[in-house]
C-alpha positions as MATLAB code, in Angstrom:
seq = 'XXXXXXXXXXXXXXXXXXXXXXXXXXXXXXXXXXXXXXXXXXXXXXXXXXXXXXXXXXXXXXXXXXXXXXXXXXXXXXXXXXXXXXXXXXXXXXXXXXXXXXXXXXXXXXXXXXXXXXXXXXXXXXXXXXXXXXXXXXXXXXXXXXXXXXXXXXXXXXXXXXXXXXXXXXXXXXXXXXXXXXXXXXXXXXXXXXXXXXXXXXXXXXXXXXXXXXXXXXXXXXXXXXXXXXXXXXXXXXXXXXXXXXXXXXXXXXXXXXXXXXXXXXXXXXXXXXXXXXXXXXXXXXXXXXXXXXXXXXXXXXXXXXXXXXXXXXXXXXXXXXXXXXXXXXXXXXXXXXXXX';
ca = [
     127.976  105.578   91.792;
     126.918  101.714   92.720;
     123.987  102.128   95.238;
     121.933   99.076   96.778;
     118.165  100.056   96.379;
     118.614  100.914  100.119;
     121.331  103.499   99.640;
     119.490  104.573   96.404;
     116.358  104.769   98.116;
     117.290  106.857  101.141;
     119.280  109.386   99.002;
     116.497  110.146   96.885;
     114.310  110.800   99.975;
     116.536  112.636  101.768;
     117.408  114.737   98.737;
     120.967  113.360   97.896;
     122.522  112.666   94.719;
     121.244  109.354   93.368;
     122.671  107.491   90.137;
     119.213  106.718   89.046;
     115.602  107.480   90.966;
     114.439  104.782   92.631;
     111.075  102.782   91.422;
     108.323  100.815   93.570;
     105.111   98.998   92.337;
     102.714   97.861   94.983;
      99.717   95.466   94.264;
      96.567   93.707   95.368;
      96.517   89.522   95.759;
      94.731   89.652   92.846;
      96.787   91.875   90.242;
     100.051   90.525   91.862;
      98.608   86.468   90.569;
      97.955   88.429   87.349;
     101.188   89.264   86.986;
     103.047   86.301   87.859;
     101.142   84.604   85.219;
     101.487   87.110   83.009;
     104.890   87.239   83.425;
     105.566   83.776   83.951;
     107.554   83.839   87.521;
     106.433   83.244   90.723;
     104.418   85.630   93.048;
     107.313   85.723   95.707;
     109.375   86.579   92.721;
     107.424   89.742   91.864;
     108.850   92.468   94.279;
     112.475   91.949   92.208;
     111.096   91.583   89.235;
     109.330   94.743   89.123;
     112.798   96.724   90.347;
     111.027   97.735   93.836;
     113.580   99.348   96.480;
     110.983   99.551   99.262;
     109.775   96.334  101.784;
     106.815   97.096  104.121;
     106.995   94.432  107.112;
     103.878   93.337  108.827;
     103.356   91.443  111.890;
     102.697   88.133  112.247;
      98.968   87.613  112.150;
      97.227   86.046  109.154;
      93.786   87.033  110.264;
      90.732   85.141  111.353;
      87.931   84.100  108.564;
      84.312   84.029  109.545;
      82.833   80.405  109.595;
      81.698   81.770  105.725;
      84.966   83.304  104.965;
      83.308   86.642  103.834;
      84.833   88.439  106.969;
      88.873   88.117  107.670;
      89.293   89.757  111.323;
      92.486   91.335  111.504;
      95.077   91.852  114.399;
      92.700   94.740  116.219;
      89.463   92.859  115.925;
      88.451   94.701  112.649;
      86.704   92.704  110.071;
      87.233   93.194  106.549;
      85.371   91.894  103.354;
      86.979   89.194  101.678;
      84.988   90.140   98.562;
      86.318   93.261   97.561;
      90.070   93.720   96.213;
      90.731   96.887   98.728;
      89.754   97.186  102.138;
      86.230   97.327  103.337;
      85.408   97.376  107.026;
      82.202   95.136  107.143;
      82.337   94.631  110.909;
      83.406   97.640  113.530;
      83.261   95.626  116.908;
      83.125   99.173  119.273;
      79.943   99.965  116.917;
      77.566   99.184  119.584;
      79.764   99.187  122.718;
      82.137  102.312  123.576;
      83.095  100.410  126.390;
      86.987  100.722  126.409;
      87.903   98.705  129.198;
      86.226   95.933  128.341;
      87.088   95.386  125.195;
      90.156   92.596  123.917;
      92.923   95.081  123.451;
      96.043   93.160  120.958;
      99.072   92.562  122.926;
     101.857   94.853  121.449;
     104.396   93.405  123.503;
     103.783   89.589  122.288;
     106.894   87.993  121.649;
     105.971   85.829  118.725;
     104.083   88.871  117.013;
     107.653   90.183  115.149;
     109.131   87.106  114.250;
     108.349   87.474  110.182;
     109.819   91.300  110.102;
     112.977   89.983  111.835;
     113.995   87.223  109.514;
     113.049   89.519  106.324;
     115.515   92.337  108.004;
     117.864   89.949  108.612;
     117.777   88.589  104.767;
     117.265   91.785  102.961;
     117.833   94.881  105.237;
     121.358   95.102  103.562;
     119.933   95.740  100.237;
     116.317   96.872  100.617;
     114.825   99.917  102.543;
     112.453   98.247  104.972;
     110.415   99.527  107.095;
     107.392   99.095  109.399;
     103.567   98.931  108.113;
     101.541  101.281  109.669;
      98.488  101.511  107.491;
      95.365  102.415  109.637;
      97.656  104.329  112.062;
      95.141  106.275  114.014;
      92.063  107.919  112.633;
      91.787  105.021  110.475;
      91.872  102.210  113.396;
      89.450  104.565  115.196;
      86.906  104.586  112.534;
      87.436  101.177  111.466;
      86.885   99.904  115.342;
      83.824  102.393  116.086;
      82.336  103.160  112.303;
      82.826  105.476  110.088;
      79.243  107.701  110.524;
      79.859  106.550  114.278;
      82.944  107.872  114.931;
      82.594  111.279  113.127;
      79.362  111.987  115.366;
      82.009  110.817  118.408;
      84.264  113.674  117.220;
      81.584  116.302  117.124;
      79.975  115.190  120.634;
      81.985  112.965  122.849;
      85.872  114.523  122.686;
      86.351  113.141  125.845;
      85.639  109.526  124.008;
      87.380  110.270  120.971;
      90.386  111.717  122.897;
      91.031  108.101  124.963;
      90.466  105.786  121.810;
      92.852  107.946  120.198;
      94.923  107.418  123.078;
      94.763  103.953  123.139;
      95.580  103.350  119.348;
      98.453  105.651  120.098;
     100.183  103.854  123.017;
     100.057  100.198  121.088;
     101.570  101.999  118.063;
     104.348  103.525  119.865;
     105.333  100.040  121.488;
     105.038   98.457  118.609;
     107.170  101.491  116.968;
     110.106  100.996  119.112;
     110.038   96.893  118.863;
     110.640   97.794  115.120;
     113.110  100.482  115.471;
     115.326   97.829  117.650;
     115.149   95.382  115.140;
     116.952   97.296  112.438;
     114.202   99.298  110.165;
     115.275  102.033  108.000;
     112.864  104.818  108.252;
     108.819  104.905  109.480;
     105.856  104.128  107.175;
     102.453  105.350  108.185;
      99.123  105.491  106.312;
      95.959  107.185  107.318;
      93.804  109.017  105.011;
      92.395  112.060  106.100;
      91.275  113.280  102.571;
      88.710  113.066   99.915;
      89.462  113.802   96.257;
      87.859  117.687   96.930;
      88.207  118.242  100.620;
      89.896  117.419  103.845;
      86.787  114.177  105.681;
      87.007  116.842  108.603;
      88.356  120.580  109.577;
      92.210  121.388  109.996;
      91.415  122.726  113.342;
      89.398  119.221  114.416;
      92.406  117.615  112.549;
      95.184  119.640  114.512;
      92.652  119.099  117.798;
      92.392  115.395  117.914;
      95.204  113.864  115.210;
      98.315  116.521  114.765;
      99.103  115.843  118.776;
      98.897  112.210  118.576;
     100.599  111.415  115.242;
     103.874  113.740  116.604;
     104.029  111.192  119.518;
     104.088  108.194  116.702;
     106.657  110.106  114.508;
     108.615  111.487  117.329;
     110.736  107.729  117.844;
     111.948  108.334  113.729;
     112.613  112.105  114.388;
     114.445  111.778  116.964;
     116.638  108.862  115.584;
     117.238  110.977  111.933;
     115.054  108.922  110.523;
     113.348  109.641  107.376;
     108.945  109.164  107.935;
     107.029  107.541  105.016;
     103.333  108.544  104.947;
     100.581  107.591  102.430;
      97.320  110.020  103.292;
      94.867  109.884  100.193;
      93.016  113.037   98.871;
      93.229  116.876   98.838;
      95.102  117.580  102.254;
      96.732  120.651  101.270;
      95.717  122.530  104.084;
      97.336  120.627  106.610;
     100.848  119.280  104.738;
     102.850  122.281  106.344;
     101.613  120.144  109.869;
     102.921  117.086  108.579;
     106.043  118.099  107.909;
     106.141  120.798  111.069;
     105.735  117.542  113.088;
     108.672  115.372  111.379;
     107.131  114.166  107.757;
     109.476  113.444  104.944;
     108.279  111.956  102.188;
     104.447  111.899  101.188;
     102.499  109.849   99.046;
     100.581  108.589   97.206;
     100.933  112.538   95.307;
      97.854  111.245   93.448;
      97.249  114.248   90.472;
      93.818  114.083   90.866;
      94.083  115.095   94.113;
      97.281  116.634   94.829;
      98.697  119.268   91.941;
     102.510  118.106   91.096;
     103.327  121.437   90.090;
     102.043  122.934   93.696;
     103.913  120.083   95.673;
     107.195  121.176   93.995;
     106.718  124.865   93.970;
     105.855  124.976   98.298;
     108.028  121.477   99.307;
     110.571  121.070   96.964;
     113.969  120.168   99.454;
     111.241  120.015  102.135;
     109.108  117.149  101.440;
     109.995  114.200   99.170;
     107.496  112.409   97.440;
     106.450  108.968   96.368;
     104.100  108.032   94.244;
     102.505  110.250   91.143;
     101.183  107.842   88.610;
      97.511  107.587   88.625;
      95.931  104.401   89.674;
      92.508  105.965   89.080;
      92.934  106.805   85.338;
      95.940  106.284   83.387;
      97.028  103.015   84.622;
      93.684  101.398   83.752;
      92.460  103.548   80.924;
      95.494  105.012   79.068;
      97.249  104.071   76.276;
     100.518  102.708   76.591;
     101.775  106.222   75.633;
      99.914  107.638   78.176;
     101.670  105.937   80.950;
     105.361  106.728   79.894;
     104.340  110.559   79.470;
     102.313  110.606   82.735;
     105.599  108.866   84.522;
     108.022  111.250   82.737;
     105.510  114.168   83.351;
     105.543  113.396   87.171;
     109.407  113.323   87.202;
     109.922  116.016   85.854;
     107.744  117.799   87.995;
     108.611  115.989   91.061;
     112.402  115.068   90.765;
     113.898  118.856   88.452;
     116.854  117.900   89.949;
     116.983  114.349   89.373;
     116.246  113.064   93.595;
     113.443  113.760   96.032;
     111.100  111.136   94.322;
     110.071  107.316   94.714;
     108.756  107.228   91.231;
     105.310  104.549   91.501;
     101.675  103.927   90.526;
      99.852  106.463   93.480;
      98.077  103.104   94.988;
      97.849   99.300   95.075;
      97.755   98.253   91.512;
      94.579   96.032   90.902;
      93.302   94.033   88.765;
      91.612   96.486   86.660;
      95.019   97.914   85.140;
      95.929   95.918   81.821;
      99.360   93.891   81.457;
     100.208   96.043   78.662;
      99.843   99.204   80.665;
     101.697   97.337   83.213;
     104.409   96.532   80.440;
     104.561  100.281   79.524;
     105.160  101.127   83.028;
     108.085   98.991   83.339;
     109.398  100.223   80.256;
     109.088  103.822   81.152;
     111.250  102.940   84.593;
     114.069  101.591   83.025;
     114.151  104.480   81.221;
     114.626  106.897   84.078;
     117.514  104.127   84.955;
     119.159  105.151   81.550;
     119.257  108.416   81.378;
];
């Protein structure tokens, strides 16, 4: 069997036969400079290097930096800290105004916005699984727009509120969705979290009230094509994965352990639910041995993937800088050995 990482890739998440399982390591700016050095190639080089089979595709807007450059305002008006290596919103521009009309919606329909995903589809969709980024889908881009404490007391008091931001998130999605779909992507890729490490951030019910409805809509262009749905949700969201996957989900991640018991995932969505991720971010990656990162990928395989497919084998987040090269080393050693057995 002589897969491309796109045939290998879709097999193992659509629980096919696969001649090895397929492997993806996703990074900060930061740890992905530390690496090149380390490594000696260059950044752009990095995605091959590291054997992933996976190619998010973004659109085409660097981001504006405040005149101090502590503040990079993305595509929705959001502003995030420059200062910190994950994402911190530092400036929610519906904080003070809930005034929907009024405010500077993006333009989904731009023609210039899609220009970068095409020419990467064009060059690698052959060989790579690519598909769209989603990350702050919906009751991320909410929060991040209106605040976090802000939009949680909208959700308790002002449903009629929180029902048409929702619904405006949701209609620039779906356009954006199907300009995607019609340029040759090879599945969906969503993030939202909806999860701390204990505990869902709100009820199922307010979940399946406000969200469940909403995110079917952005799935539903996938689903109905065949097409398998990527989601990352951090956290303990047990109670509502039979949703997810009721309303079209097919492979979760990130499956961090700390969160999400391996042995739990397998036993209630094994042939339902693929997974990707499973190797911790939060402790073995930056404070294990070298030992301890082969045996915690080789635990989470065997837990994940019995039968050898159903898993994107990967650190459960963004690697950052924090992780040492020689954990990074042992990581790369324990992936080629899932490619030679």
């Amino acid at each position: 069997m002589n897969l491309t990482r796109k045939e290998r890739m879709h097999r193992a998440i659509t629980y096919q036969d696969v001649d090895r399982i397929p492997t993806q390591i996703n990074y900060t700016d930061g740890m992905g400079q530390k690496m090149a050095a380390h490594f000696n190639i260059p950044v752009d080089d990095l995605p091959e290097f590291l054997g992933n089979h996976m190619i998010r595709v973004d659109m085409d807007h660097p981001g504006v930096l405040s005149e101090d450059g502590r503040v990079k305002f993305d595509w929705w008006g959001v502003g995030f800290d420059t200062q910190e290596e994950g994402y911190f919103a530092a400036v929610s521009p519906l904080k003070e105004n809930n005034d929907l009309d009024s405010y500077p919606w993006p333009d989904p329909a731009d023609p210039n916005l899609l220009k970068g995903a095409e020419r990467i589809i064009k060059e690698k969709g052959d060989d790579y699984f690519i598909t769209p980024n989603f990350g702050f889908v919906l009751f991320e881009r909410a929060w991040t727009l209106r605040g976090f404490e802000q939009f949680f007391i909208d959700m308790a008091v002002d449903p009629v509120f929180t029902g048409e931001l929702f619904d405006r998130i949701t209609d620039i999605q779906l356009q954006l969705i199907h300009r995607y779909i019609d340029l040759g992507v090879a599945g969906g890729y969503f993030g939202d979290d909806y999860g701390a490490q204990k505990n869902l951030l709100f009820s199922p019910r307010m979940w399946r009230k406000y969200i469940k409805p909403r995110l079917a809509k952005l799935f539903a262009p996938f689903k109905e094509r065949n097409m398998p749905i990527l989601m990352h949700s951090d956290g303990q969201i047990q109670k509502i994965l039979p949703d997810l996957v009721e309303i079209g989900l097919t492979t979760l991640n990130p499956v961090q352990p700390e969160a999400l018991d391996h042995s739990w995932l397998a036993e209630n969505f094994a042939g339902k639910l693929a997974f990707y991720g499973g190797v911790s971010t939060q402790t073995v990656l930056p404070y294990g041995t070298g030992d301890e990162v082969k045996t915690a990928v080789a635990a989470a395989t065997a837990t994940l993937a019995p039968n050898h497919t159903g898993l994107l084998i990967a650190p459960s987040h963004r690697m950052m800088t924090d992780i040492p090269m020689r954990n990074v080393e042992a990581l790369l050693e324990a992936f080629q050995g899932l490619s030679e057995e």
